[in-house]
N, C-alpha and C positions, 0 to 999 in steps of 0.2 A: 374637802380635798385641798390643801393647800399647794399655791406658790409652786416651793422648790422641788416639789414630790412632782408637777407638771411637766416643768421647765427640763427634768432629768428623764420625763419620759417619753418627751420631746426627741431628745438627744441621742435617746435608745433608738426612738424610731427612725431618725436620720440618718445614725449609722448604720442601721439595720437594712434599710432601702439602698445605700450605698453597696453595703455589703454584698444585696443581693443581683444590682445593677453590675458591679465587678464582675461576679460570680457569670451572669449569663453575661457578659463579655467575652468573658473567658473560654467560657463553653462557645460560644457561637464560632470563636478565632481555632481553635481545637478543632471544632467539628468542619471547621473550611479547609484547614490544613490536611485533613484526615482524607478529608474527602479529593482533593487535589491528586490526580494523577501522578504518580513518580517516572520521570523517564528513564526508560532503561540501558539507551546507548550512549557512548562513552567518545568523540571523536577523535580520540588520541593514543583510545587502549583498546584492545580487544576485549571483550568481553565474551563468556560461555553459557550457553541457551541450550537447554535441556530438551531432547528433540521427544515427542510427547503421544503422537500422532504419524503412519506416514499410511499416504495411501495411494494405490498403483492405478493410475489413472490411462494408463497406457502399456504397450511395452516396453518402451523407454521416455515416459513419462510419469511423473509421481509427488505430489501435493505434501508438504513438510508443516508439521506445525510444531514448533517450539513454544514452550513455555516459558512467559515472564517473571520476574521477581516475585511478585504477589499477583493475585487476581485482580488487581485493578491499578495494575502498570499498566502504561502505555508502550512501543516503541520509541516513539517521539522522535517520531523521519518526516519532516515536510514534504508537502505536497510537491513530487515534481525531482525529489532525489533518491539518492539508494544506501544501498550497503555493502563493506565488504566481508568477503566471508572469506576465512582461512582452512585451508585442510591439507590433505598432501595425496599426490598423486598415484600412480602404480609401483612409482620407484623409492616410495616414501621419501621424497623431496616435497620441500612444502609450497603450495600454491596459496593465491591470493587472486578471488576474483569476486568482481562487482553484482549483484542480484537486485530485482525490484523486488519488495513482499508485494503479495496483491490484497493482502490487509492494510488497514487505514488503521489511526489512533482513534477510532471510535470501536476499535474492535479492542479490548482491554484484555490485559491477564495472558497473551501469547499473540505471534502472526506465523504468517503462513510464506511460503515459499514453492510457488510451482515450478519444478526442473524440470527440463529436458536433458537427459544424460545421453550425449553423445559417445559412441565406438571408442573413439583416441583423445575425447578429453580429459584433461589434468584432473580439473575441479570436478568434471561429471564420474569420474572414480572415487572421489571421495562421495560423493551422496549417493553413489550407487552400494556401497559399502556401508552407510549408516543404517544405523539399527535405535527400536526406540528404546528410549533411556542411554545414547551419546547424546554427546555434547557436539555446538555448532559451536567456534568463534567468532563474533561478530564486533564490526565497526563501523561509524558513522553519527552523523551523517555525512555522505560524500555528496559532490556534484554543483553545479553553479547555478541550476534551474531551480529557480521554486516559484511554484504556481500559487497564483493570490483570485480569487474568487473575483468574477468578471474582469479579468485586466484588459481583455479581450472581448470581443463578438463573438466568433469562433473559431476552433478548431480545423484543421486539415491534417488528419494524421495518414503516415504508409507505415505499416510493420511490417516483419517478415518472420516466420516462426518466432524462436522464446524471446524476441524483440516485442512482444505483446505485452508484456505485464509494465514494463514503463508508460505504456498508455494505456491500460489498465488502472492502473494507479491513478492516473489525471482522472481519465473520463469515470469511475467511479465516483471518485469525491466530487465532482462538475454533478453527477446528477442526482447522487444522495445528500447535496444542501439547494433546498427549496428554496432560498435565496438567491441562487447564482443559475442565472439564464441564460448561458454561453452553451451553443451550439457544437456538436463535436461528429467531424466527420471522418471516419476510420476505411483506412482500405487496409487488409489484411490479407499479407501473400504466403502461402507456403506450399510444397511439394505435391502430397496426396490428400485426400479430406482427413486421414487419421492424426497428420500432422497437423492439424486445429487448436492449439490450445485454450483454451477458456470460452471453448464455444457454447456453450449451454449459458454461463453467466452472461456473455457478448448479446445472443440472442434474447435474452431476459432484458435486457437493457433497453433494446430496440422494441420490445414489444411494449414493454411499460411505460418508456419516454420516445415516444414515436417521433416527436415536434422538435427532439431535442438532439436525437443521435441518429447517424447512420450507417450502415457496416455494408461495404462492399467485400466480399471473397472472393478471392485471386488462386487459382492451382495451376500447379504447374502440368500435374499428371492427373487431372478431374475424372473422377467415373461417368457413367454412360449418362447418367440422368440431370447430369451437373447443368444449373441454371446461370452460375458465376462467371465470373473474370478466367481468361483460360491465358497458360502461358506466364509473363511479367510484365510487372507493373507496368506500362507505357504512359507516354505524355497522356494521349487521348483520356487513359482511366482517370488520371487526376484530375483533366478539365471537367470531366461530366462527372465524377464522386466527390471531388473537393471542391470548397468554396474559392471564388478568385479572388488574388490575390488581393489586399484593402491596406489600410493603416490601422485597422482594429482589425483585422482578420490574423491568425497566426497559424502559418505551416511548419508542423511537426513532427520530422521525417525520424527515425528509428529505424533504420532498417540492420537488423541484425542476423539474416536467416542463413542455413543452408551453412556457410562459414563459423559459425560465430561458437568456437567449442570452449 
């Protein structure tokens, strides 16, 4: 075997390894890129979500799930803000108003939207009137809060009916990352027990992360066998349901209820 017949195959094999070195480069930047969630909201244009899902969760409450771009779009709403949603009223005048999804960007390919559709509101005529396969308009993200994993100790939260799902939103993502050990303490006020929003997932919450969450329930018109907070919110229930006040501690008031059409 001579020399030059070496030296050439040599050169074969170098460019060949090179070749093939390129080659899964390439592929490896493709399959990162592919795999990269694409976000779906826009915060200077509305955009239209294909509503997919709706399910009556009350008699004037009911769970909206839109669909994303692809099945493995995100939202891509930080932790801690919202969205606005456009539709039009009874007088077909257009409204615009702010919503928390109570899906996170780890729930990929659509989110969710629980409303409460109020008698005389604007926007609560428009989702009382959606049907599936309309369209939602959405934008965002809105809002000045965004919540960073332990910034904090703990939480002290008050809501008051559909003022739940903004802390929803925190206290979700606080207890489905096993890295962040902030504290979250929730009092939750509203009218009758029917008016409860997100009570079943609330209560899951507390049963799973015991050390971590606490929900106090507040009615204003409690049934007979009611163990809760009775009436509203008062100083007293915050001192003994909330943490006092610290320079790591953070109180989180939302009170949205009863008013808020």
């Amino acid at each position: 075997m001579d020399m030059e017949y070496l030296q050439n195959l040599d050169v074969q094999l170098l460019v060949g390894g090179a070749v093939a070195v390129l080659a899964i480069a390439v592929g490896a930047a493709y399959l990162y890129s592919s795999k990269k969630p694409k976000v779906s909201l826009d915060p200077e244009n509305f955009k239209e979500f294909k509503l997919v899902k709706r399910l009556q969760l009350s008699h004037n409450v009911a769970k909206f799930t839109f669909e994303l771009p692809t099945p493995t779009s995100v939202l891509g709403l930080p932790i801690g803000q919202h969205i606005s949603c456009r539709g039009k009223d009874s007088q077909g005048e257009e409204v615009i108003k702010p919503y928390t999804p109570t899906t996170l960007d780890s729930d990929v390919g659509h989110f969710e939207l629980v409303i409460k559709m109020y008698p005389q509101g604007r926007m609560s005529h428009h989702f009382r009137e959606m049907r599936v396969g309309d369209y939602l308009a959405v934008k965002g993200p809105k809002g000045r809060f965004r919540y960073q994993p332990g910034q904090v100790r703990a939480f002290g939260m008050t809501a008051g009916g559909s003022g739940i799902t903004p802390m929803f939103q925190v206290t979700r993502a606080i207890l489905e990352n096993p890295n962040d050990k902030t504290k979250v303490h929730l009092i939750y006020a509203n009218v009758t027990y029917e008016d409860i929003l997100l009570k079943e997932e609330l209560d899951g919450f507390a049963a799973k992360y015991p050390d971590q969450f606490t929900i106090y329930y507040v009615l204003n018109q409690p049934p007979e066998s009611w163990n809760g907070g009775v009436g509203f919110v008062s100083k007293e229930m915050i001192q003994t349901h909330c943490p006092a006040p610290a320079s790591d501690i953070q109180v989180n008031t939302q009170i949205l209820c009863f008013v808020f059409l």
